[in-house]
Each structure stands twice: as structure tokens, then as C-alpha cells.
C-alpha positions in Angstrom: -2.7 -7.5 -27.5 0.6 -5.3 -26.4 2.1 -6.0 -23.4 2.4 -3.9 -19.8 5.1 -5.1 -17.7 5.5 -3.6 -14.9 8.8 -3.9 -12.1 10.5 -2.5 -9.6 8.6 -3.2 -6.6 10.0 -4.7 -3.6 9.8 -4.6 0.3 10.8 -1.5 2.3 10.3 0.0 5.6 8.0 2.8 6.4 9.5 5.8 5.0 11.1 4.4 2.2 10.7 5.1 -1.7 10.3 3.1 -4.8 10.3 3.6 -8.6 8.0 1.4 -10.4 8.6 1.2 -14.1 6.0 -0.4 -16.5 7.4 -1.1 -20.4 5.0 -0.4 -22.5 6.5 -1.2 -25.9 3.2 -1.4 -28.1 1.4 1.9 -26.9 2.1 5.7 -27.4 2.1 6.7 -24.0 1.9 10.4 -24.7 -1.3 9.7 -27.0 -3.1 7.7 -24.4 -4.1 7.6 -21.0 -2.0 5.5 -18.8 -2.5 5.2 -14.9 -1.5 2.9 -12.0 -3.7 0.4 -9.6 -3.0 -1.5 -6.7 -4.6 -4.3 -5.8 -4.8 -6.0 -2.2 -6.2 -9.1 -1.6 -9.7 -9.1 0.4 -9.5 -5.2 -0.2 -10.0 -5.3 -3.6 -8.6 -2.6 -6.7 -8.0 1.1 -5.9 -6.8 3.6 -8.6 -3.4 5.4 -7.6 -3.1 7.5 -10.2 -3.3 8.4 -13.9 -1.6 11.0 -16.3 -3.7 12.4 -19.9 -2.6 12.8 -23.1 -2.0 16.8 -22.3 0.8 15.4 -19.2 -2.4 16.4 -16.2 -2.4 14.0 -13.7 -4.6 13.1 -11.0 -4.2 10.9 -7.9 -6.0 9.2 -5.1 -6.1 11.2 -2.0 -4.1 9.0 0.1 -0.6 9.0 -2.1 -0.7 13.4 -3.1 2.3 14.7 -2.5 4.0 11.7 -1.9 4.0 9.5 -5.5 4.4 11.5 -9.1 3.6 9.4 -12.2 5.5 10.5 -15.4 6.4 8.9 -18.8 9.0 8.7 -21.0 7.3 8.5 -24.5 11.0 7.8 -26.5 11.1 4.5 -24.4 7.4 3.5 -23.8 8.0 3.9 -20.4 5.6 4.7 -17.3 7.0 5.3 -13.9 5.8 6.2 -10.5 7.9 7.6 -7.9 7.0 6.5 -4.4 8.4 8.4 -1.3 7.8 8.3 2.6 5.9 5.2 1.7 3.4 3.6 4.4 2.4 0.3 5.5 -1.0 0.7 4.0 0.9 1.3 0.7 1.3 -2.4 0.5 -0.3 -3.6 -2.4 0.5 -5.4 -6.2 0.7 -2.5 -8.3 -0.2 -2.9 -11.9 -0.1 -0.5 -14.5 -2.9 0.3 -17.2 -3.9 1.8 -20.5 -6.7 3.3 -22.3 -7.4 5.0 -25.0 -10.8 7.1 -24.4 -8.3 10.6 -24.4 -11.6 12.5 -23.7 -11.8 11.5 -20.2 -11.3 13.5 -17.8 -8.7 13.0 -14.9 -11.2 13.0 -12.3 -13.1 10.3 -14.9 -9.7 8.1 -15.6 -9.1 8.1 -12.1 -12.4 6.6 -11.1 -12.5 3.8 -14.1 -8.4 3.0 -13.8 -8.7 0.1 -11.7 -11.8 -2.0 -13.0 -12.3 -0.2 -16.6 -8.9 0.8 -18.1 -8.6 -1.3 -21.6 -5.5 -3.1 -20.9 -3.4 -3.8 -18.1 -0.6 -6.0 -17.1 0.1 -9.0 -14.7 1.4 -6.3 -11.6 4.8 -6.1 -9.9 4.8 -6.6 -5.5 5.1 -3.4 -3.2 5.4 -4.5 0.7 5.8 -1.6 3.0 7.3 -3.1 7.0 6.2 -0.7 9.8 
């Protein structure tokens, strides 16, 4: 099974930004969905966001306008931005794949977290207030 490793978390301070990069050196990410989940302990999995095959993207209410996932397909790259981050931001963020391309965003979004076909071991976002 390919790999997602994701990095560039770390801890900031309210109002801070962060660029998580996940290598993805096995997949086409422009032929594939590939989204972003965070996971907090005794909270459980939320989906953050995901971008299609076509470059739409979609994201949880809570983090429009403030995080932008893109990908870089020449390095098997996926990246999301973070700005003006929050304490309830605070979360291990791991990044996913799948490759049903017939979802829709709205579909992706909802299934990222618990029914994405791969995903990797998550890299450590802590947001101070």
C-alpha cells in the first residue's frame, strides 16, 4: 500500500498559520480525490477538507475562508494552508486518499474522515489561546 506522510504541524498561537504538506509518492493526486481530517482525542474524526479530480474543493464550515487545500501533481504533494488559526483548530491532522472520482464534494467531504481508502499516520497541530 503507498504511503501518506504527512508534516508540518506544530504549536502556534491564536492567529497564527501553518502549511501542512502530505507526500504522496504512490498516488496521482490530480486523478484522485485527496482531502484532510483531524482527529481529536475524545472528540473523535472531523473532515476539514477535500479537493476532486476537476481542482473543486469543499470544506467544513468551521475553517472557510481561513484554510485552502491545493496539490502539486509534478511532486505528489498535498498541502493545506492554515491562517488566523484557533484554539479549537487543535487537532492531529492526517491526510487521505480515495479513488471513487464520482463523488461529489459535498459526498467526499462527508466520508473523508471514516471512509477515505487510504490515509496516513497524521502530523500534530496545537493552537495556544
Amino acid at each position: 500500500q503507498a504511503q501518506l506522510v504527512a508534516s508540518g504541524g506544530g504549536s502556534v498561537e491564536s492567529g497564527g498559520s501553518l502549511r501542512l504538506s502530505c507526500a504522496a509518492p504512490g498516488y496521482n493526486v490530480s486523478s484522485i480525490y485527496m482531502g484532510w481530517f483531524r482527529e481529536v482525542p475524545g472528540k473523535g474524526r472531523e473532515g476539514v477538507a477535500v479537493i476532486a479530480t476537476d481542482g473543486v474543493t469543499n470544506y467544513v464550515d468551521s475553517v472557510k475562508d481561513r484554510f485552502t487545500i491545493s496539490r502539486d501533481s509534478a511532486s505528489h504533494t498535498l498541502f493545506l494552508q492554515m491562517k488566523n488559526l484557533k484554539p479549537e483548530d487543535t487537532g492531529k491532522y492526517h491526510c487521505a486518499a480515495d479513488r471513487r472520482a464520482w463523488m461529489t464534494p459535498v459526498q467526499a467531504l462527508a466520508v473523508v474522515a471514516t471512509g477515505f481508502g487510504d490515509w496516513g499516520q497524521g502530523t500534530q497541530v496545537t493552537v495556544s489561546s
